[in-house]
N, CA, C and O atoms as a MOPAC input file, in Angstrom:
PM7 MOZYME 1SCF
protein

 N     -4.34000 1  -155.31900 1  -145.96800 1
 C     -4.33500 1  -156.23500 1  -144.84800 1
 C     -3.45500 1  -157.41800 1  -145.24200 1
 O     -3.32000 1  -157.86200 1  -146.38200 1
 N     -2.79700 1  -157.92300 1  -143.96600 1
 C     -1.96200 1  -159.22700 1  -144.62500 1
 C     -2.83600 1  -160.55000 1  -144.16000 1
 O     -3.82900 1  -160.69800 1  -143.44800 1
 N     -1.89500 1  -161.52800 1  -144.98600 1
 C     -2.01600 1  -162.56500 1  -144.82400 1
 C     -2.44600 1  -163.23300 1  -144.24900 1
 O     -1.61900 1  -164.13200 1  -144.09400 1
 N     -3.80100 1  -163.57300 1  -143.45800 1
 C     -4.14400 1  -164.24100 1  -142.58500 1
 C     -4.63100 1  -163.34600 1  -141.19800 1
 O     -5.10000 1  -164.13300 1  -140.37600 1
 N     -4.64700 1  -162.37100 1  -140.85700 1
 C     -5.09500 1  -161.38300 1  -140.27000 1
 C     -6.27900 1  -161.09500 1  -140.24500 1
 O     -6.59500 1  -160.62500 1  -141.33800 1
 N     -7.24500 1  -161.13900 1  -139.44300 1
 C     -8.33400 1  -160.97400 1  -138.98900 1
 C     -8.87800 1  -159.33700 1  -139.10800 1
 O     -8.28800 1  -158.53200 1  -138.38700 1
 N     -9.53400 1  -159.03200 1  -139.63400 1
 C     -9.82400 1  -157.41600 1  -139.68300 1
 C    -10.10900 1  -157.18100 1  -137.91000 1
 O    -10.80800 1  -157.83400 1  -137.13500 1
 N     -9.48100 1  -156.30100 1  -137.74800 1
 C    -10.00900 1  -155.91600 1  -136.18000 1
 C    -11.65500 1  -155.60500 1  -136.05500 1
 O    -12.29600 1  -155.19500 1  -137.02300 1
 N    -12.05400 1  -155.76800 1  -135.18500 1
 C    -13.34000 1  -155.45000 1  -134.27500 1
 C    -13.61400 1  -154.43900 1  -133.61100 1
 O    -12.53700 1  -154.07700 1  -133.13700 1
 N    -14.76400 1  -153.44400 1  -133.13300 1
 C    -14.47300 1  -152.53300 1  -132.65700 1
 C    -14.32200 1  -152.61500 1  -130.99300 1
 O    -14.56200 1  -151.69000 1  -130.21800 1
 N    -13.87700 1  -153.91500 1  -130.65500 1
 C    -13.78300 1  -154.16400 1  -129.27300 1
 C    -11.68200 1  -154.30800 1  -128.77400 1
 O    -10.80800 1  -155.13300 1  -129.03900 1
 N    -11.70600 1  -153.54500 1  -128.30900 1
 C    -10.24900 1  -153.07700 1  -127.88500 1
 C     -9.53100 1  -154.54900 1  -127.35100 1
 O    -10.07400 1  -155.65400 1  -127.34400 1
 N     -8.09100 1  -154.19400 1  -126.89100 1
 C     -7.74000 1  -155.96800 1  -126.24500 1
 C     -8.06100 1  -155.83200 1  -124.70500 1
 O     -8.38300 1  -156.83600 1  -124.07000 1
 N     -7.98800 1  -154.76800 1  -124.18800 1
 C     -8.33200 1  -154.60200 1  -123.43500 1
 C     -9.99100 1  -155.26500 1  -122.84900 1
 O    -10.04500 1  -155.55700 1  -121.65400 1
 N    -10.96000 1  -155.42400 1  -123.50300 1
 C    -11.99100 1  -155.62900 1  -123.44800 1
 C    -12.82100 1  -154.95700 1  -122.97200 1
 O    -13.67500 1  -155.31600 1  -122.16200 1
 N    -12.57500 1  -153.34700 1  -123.66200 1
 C    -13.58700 1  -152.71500 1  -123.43900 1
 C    -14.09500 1  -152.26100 1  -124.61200 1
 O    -13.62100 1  -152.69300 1  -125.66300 1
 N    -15.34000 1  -151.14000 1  -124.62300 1
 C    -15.67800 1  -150.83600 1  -125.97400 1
 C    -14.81400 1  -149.63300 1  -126.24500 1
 O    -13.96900 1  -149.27300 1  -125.42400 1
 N    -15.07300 1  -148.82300 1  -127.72000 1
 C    -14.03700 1  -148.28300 1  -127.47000 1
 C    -14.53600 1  -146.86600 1  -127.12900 1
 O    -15.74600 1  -146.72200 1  -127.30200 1
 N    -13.95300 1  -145.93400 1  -126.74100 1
 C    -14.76100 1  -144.99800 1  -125.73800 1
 C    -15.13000 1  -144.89100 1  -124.32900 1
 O    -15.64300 1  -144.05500 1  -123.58500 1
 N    -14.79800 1  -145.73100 1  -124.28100 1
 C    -14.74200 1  -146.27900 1  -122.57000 1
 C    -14.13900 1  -146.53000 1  -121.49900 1
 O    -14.54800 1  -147.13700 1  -120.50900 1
 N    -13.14900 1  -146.05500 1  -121.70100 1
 C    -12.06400 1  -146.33000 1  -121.14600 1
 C    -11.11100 1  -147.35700 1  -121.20800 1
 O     -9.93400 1  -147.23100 1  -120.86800 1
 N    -11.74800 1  -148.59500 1  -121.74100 1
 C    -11.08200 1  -149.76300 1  -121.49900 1
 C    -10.80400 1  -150.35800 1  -120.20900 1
 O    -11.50100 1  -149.67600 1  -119.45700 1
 N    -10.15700 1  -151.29100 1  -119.43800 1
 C    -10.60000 1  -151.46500 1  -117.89200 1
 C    -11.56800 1  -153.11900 1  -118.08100 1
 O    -11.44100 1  -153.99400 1  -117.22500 1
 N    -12.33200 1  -153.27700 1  -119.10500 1
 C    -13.11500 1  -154.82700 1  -119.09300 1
 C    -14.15300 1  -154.43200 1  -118.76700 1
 O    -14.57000 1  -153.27400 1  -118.75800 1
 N    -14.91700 1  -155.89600 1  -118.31000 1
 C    -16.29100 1  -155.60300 1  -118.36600 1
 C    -16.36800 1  -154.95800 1  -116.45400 1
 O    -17.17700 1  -154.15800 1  -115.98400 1
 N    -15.43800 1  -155.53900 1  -115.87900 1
 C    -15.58400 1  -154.98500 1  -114.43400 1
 C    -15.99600 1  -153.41900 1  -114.24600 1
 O    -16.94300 1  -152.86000 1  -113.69300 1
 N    -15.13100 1  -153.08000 1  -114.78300 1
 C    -14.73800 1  -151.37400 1  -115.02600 1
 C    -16.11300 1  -151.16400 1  -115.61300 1
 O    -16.75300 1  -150.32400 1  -114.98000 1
 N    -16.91600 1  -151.82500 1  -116.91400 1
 C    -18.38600 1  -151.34900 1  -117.30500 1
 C    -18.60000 1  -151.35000 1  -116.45500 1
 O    -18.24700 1  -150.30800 1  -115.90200 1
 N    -19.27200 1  -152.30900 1  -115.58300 1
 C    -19.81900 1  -152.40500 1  -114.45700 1
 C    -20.21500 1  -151.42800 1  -113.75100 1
 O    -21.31100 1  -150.86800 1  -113.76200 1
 N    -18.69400 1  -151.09300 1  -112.71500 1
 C    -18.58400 1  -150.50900 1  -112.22900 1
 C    -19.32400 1  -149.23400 1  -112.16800 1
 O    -19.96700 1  -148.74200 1  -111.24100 1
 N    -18.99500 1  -148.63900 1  -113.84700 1
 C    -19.39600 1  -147.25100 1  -114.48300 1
 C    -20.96800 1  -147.39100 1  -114.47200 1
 O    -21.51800 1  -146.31900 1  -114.22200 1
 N    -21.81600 1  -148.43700 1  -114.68000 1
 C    -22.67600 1  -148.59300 1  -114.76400 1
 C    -23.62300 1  -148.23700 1  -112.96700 1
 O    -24.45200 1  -147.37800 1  -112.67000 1
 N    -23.18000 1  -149.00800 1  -112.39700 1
 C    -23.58400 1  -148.52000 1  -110.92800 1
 C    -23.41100 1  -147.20000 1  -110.68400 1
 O    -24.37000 1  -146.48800 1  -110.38800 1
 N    -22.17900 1  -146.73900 1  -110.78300 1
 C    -22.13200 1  -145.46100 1  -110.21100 1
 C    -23.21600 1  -144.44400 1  -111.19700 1
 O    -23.81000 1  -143.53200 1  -110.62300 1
 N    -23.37500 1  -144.61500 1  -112.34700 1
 C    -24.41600 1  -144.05400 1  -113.18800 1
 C    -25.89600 1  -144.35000 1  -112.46900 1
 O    -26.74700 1  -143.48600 1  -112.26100 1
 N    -26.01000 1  -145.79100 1  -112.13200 1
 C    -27.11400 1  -145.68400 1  -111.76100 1
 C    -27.56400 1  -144.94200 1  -109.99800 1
 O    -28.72400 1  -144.77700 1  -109.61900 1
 N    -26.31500 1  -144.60300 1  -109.17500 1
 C    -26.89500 1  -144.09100 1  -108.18600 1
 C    -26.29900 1  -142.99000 1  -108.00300 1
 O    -25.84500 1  -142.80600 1  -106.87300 1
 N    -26.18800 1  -142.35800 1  -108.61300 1
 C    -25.92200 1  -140.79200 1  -109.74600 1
 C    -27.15200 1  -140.58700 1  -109.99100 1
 O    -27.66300 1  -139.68600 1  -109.32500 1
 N    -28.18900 1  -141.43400 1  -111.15700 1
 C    -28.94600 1  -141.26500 1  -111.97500 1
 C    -30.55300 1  -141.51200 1  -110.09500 1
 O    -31.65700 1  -140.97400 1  -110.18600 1
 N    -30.28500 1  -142.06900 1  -109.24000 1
 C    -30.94700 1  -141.98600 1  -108.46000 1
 C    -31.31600 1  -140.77700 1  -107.33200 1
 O    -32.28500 1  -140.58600 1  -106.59700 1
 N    -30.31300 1  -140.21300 1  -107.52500 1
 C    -29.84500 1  -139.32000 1  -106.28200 1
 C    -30.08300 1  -137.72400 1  -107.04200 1
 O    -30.35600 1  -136.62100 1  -106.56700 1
 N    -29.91200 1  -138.06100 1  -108.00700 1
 C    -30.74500 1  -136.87300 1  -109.10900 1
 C    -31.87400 1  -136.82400 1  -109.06500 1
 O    -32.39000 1  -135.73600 1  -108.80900 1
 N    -32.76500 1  -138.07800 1  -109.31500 1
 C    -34.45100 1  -138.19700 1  -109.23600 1
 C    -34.97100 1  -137.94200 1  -108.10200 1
 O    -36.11300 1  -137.51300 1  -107.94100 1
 N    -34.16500 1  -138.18900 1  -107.23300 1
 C    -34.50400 1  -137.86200 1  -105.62200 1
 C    -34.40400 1  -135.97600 1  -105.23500 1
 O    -35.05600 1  -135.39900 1  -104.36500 1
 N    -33.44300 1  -135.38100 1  -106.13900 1
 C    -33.56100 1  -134.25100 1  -105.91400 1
 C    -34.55600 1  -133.63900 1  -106.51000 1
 O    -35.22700 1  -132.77000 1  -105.95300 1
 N    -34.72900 1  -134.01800 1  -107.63000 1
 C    -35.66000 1  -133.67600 1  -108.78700 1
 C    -37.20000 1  -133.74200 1  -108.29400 1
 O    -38.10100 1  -133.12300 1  -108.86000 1
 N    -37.36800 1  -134.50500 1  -107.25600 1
 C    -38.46300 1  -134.86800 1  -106.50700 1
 C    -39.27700 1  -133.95500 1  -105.38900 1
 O    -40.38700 1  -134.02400 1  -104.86200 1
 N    -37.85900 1  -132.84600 1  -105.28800 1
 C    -38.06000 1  -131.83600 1  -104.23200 1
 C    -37.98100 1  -130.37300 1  -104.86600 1
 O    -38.00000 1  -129.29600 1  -104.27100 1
 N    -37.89700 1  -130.59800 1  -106.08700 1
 C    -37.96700 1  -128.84200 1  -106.86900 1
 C    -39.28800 1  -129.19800 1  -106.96300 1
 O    -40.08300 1  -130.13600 1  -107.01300 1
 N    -39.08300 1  -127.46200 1  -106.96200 1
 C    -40.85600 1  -127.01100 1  -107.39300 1
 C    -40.79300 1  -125.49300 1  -108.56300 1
 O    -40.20700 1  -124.41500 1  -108.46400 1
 N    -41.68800 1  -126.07300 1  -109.61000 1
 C    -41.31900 1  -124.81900 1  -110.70800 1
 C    -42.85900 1  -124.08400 1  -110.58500 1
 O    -43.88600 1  -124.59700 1  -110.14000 1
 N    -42.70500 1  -122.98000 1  -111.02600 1
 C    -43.95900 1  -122.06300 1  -110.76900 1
 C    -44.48900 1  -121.95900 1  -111.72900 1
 O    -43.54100 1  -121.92100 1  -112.51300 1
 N    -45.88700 1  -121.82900 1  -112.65100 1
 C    -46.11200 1  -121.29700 1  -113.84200 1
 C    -47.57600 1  -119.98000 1  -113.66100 1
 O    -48.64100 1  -120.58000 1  -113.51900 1
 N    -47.69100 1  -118.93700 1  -113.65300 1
 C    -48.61000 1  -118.19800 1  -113.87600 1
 C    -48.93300 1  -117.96200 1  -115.17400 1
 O    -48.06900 1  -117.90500 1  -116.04900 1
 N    -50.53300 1  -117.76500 1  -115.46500 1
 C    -50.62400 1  -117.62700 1  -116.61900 1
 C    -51.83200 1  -116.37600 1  -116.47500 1
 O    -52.41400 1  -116.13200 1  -115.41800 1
 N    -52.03400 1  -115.74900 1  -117.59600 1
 C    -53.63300 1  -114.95000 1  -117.59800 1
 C    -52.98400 1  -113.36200 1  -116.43800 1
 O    -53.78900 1  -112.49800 1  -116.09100 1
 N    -52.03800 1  -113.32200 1  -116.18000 1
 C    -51.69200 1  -112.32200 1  -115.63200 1
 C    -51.39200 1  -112.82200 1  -114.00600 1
 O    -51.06100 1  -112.08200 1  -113.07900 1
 N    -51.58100 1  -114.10900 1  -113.96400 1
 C    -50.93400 1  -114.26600 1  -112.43000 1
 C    -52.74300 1  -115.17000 1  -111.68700 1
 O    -52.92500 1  -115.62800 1  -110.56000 1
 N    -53.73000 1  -115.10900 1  -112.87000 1
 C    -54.82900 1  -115.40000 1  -112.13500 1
 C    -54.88200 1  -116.92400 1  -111.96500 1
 O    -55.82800 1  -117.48400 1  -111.41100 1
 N    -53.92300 1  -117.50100 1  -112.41900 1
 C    -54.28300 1  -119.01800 1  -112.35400 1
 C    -52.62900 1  -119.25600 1  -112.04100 1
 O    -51.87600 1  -118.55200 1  -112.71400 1
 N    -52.07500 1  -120.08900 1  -111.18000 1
 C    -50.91600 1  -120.51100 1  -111.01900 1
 C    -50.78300 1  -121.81300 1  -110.79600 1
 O    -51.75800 1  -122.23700 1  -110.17500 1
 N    -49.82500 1  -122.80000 1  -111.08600 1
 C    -49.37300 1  -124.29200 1  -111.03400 1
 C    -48.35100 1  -124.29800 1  -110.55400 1
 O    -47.61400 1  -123.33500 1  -110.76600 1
 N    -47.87300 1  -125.46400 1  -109.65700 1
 C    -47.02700 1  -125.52500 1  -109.10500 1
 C    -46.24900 1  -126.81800 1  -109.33600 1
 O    -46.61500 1  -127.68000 1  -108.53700 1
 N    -45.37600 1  -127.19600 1  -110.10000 1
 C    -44.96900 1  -128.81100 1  -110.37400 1
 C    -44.48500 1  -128.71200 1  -109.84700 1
 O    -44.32700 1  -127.60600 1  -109.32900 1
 N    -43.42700 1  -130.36500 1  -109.29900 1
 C    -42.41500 1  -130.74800 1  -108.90600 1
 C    -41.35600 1  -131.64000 1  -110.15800 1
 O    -41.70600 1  -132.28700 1  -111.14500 1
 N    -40.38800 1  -131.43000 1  -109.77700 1
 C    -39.22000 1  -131.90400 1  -110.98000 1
 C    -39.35300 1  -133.24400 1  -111.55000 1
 O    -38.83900 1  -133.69900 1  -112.57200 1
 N    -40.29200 1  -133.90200 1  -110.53700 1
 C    -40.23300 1  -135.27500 1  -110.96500 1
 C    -41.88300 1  -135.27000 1  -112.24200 1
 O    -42.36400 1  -136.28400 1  -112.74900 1
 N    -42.33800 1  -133.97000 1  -112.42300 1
 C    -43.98900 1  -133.82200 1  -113.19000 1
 C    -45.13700 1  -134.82400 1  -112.39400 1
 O    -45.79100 1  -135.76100 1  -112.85200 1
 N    -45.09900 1  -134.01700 1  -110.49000 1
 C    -46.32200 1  -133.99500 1  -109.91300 1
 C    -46.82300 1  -132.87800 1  -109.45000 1
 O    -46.33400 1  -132.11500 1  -108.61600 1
 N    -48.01700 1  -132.79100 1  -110.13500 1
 C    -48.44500 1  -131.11900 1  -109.93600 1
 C    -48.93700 1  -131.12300 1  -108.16800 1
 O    -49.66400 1  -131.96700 1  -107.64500 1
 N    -48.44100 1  -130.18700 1  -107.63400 1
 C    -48.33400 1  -129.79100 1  -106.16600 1
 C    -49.70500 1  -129.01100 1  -105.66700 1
 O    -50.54400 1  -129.31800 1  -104.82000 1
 N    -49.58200 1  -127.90500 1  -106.52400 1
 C    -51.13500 1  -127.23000 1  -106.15400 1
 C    -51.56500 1  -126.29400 1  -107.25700 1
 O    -50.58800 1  -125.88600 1  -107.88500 1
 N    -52.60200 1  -125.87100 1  -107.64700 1
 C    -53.67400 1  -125.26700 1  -108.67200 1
 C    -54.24800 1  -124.38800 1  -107.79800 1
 O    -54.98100 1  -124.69300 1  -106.85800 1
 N    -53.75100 1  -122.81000 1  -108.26700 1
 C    -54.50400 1  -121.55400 1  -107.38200 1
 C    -55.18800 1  -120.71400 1  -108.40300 1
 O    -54.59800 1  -120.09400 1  -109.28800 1
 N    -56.38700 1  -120.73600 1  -108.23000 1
 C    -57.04100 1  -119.86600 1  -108.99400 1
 C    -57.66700 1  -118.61500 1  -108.10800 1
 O    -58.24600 1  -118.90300 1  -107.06000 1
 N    -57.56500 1  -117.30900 1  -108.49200 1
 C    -57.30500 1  -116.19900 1  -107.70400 1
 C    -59.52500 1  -115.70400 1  -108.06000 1
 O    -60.03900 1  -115.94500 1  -109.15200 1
 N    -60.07700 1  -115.26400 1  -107.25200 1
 C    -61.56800 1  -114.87600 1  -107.39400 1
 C    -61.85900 1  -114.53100 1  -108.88100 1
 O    -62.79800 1  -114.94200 1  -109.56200 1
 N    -60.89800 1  -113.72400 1  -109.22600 1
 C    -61.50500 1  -112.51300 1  -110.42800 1
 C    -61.50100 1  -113.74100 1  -111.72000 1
 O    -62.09600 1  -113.43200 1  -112.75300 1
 N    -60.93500 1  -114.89900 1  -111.65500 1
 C    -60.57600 1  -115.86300 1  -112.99200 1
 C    -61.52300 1  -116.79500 1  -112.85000 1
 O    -61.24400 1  -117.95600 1  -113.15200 1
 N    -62.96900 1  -116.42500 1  -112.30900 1
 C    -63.75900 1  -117.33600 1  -111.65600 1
 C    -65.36200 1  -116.36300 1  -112.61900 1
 O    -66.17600 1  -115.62300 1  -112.06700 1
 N    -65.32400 1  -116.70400 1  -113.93100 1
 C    -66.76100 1  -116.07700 1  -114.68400 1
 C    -67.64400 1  -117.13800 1  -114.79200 1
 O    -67.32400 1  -118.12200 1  -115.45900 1
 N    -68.88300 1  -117.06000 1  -114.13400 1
 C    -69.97500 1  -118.74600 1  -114.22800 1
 C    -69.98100 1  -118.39700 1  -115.70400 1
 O    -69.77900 1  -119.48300 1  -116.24700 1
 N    -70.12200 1  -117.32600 1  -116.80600 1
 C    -70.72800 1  -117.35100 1  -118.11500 1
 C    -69.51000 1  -117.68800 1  -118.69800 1
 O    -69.53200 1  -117.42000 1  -119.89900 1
 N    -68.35400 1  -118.21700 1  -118.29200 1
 C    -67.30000 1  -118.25600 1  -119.09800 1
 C    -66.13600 1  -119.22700 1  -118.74800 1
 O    -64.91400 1  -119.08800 1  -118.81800 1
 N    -66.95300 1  -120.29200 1  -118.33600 1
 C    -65.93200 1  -121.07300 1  -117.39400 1
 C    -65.12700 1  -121.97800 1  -118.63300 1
 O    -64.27000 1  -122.67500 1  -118.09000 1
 N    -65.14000 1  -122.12800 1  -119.76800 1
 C    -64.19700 1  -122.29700 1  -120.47200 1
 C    -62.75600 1  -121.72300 1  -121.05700 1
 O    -61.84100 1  -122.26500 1  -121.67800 1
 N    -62.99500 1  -120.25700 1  -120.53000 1
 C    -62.00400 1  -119.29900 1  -120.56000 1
 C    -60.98700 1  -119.99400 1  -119.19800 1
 O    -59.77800 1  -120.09400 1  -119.41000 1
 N    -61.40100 1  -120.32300 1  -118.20700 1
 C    -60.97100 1  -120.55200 1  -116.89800 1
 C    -60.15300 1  -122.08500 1  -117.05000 1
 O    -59.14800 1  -122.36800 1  -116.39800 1
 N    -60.81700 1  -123.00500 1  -118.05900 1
 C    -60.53800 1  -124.19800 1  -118.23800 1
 C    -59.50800 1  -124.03500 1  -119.30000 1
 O    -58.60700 1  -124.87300 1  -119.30400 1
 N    -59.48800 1  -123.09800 1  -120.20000 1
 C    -58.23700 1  -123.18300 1  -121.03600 1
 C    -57.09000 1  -122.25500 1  -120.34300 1
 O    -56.08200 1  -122.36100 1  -121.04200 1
 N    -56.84000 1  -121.34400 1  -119.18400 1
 C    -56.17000 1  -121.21400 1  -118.08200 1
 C    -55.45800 1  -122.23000 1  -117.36300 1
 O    -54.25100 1  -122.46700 1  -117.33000 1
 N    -56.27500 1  -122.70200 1  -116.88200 1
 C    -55.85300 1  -123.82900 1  -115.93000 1
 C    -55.25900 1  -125.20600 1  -117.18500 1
 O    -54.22200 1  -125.80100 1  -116.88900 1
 N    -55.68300 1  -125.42500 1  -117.94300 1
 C    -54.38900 1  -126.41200 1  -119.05600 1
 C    -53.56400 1  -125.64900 1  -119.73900 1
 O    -52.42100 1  -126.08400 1  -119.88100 1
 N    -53.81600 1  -124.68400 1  -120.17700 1
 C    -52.33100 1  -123.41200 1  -120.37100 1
 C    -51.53800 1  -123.85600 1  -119.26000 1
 O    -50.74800 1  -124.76900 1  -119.50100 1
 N    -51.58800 1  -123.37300 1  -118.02300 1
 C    -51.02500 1  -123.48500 1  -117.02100 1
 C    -50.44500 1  -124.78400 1  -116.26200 1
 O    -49.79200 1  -124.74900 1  -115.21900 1
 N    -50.69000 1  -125.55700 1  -116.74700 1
 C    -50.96200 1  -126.51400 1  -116.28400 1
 C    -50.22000 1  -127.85300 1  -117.29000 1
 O    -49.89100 1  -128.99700 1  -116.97500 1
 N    -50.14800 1  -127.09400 1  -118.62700 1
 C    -48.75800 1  -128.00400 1  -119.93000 1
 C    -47.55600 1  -127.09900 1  -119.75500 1
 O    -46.42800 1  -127.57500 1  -119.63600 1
 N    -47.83900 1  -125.52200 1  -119.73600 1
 C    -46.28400 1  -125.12300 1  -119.66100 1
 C    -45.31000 1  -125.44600 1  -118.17600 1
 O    -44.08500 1  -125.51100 1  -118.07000 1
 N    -46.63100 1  -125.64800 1  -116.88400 1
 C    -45.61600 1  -126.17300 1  -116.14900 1
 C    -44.57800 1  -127.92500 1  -115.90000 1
 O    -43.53800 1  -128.31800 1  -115.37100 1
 N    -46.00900 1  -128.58200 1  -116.87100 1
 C    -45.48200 1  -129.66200 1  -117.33700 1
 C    -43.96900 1  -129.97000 1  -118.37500 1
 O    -43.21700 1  -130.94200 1  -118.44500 1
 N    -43.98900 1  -128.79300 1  -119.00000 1
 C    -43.18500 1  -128.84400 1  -120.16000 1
 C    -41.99600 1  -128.46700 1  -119.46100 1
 O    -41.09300 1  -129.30000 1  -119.53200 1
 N    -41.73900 1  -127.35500 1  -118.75500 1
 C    -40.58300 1  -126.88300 1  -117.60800 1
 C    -39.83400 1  -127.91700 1  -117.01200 1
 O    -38.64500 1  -128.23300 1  -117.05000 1
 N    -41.04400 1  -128.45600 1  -116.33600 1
 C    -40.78900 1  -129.95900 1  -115.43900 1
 C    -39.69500 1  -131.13500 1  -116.46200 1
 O    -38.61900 1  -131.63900 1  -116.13800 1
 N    -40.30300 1  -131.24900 1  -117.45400 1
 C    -39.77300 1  -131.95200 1  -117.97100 1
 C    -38.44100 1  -131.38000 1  -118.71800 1
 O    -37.48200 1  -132.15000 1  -118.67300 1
 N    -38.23000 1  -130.09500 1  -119.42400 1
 C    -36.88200 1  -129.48000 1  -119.65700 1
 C    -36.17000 1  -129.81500 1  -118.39800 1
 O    -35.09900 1  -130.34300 1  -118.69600 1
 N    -36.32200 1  -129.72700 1  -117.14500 1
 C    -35.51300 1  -129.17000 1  -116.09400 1
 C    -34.80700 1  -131.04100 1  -116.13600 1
 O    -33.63400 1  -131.36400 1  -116.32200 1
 N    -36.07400 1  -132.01500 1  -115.87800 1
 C    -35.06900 1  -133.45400 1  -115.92500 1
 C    -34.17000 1  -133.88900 1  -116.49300 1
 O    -33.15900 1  -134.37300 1  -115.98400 1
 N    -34.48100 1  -133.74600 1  -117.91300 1
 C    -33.81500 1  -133.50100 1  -119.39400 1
 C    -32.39000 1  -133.24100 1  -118.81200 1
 O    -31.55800 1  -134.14500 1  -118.72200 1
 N    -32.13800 1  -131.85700 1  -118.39300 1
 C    -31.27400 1  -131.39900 1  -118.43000 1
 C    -30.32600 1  -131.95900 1  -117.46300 1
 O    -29.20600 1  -132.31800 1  -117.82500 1
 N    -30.79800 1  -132.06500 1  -116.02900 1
 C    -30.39600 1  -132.81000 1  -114.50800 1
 C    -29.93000 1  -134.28000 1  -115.45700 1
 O    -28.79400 1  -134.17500 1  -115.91900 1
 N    -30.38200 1  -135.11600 1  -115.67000 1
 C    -30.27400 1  -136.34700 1  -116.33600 1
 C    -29.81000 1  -136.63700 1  -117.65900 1
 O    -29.46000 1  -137.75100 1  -118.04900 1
 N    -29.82600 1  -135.48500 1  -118.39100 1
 C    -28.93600 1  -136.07600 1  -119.84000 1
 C    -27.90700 1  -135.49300 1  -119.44800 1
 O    -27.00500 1  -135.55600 1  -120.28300 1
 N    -27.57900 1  -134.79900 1  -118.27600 1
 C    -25.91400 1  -134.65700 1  -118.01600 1
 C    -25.26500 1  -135.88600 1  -117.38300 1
 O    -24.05600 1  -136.07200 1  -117.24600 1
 N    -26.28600 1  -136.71500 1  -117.01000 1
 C    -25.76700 1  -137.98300 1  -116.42700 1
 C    -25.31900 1  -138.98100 1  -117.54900 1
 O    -24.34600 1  -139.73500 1  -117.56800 1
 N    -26.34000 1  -138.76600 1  -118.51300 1
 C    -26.50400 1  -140.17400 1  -119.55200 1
 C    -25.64500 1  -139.24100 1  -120.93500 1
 O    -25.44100 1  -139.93400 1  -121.93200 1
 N    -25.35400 1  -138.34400 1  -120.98200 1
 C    -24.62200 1  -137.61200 1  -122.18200 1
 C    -23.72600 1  -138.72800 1  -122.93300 1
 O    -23.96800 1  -139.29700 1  -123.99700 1
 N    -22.40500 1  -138.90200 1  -121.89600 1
 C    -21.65200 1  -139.51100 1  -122.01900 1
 C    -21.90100 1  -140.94900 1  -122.79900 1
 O    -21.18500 1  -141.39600 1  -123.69500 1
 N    -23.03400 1  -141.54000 1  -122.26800 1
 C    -23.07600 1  -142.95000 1  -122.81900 1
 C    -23.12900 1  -143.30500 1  -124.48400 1
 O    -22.78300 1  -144.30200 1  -125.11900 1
 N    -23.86200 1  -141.72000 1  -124.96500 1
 C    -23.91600 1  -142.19400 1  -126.46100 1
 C    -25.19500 1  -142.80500 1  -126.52700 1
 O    -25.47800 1  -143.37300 1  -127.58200 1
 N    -26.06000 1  -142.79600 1  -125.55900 1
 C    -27.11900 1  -143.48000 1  -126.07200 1
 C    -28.18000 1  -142.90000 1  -127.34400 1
 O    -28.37600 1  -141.68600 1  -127.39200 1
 N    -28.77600 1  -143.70600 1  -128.24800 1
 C    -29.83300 1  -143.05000 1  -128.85700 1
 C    -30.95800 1  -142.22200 1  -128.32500 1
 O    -31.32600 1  -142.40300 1  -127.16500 1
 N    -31.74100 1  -141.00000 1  -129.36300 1
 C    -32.59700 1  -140.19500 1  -128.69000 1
 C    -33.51100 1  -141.12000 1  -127.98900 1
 O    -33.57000 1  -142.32300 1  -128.24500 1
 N    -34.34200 1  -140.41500 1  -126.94500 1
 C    -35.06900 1  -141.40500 1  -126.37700 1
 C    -35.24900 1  -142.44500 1  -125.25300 1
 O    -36.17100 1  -142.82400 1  -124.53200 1
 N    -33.57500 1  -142.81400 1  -125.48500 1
 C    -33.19700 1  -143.73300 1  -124.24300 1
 C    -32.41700 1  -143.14400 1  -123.39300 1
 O    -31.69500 1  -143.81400 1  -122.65500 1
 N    -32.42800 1  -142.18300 1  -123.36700 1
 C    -31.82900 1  -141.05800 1  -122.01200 1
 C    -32.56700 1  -140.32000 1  -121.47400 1
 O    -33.26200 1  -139.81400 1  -122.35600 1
 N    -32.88300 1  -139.88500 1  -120.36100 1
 C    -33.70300 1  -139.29000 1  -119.57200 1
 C    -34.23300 1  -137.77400 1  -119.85300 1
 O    -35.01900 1  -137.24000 1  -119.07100 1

């Protein structure tokens, strides 16, 4: 390095970061809104899927929605034992985390295609 020269920064002259196009803070901005009603218009769709989960052979079924609100719980006669209603209760939460877990892969996926780009740490992306 010479004489009097400042080690550079990782902030461009442009004044953006770097990865970003550059453009200033307007241009963040900008990117930032359109992310966020991107990131809205996704949750809004996400709000109207519905994932299915059967479990036990089809005798107990769940029904989420994308956003993880369970819709409806069908339990079919034959999954109905009075001497065994714990069999029925570990059915219905079987059924009832894997459709949770779906729900939540499916956002994951809808939404870290939104937030990919940003680089954010695990966690702070959808």
């Amino acid at each position: 390095m010479s004489k009097g020269k400042k080690p550079r920064s990782g902030i461009g002259r442009s004044g953006g970061f770097p990865g970003m196009g550059g453009g200033g803070m307007g241009n963040l901005m900008s990117q930032m809104q359109k992310l966020q009603e991107e990131m809205a218009k996704t949750q809004a769709e996400l709000e109207n899927e519905e994932l299915t989960v059967g479990v036990g052979g089809g005798v107990v079924t769940v029904v989420v929605s994308g956003d993880q609100k369970i819709k409806s719980i069908v339990i079919q006669r034959e999954a109905v034992d009075p001497d065994d209603v714990e069999m029925l209760q570990d059915l219905i939460l079987g059924a009832v985390n894997e459709a949770l877990d779906k729900s939540r892969a499916l956002q994951e996926e809808r939404m870290g295609g939104l937030t990919g780009g940003l680089g954010l740490p695990p966690g702070l992306g959808f």
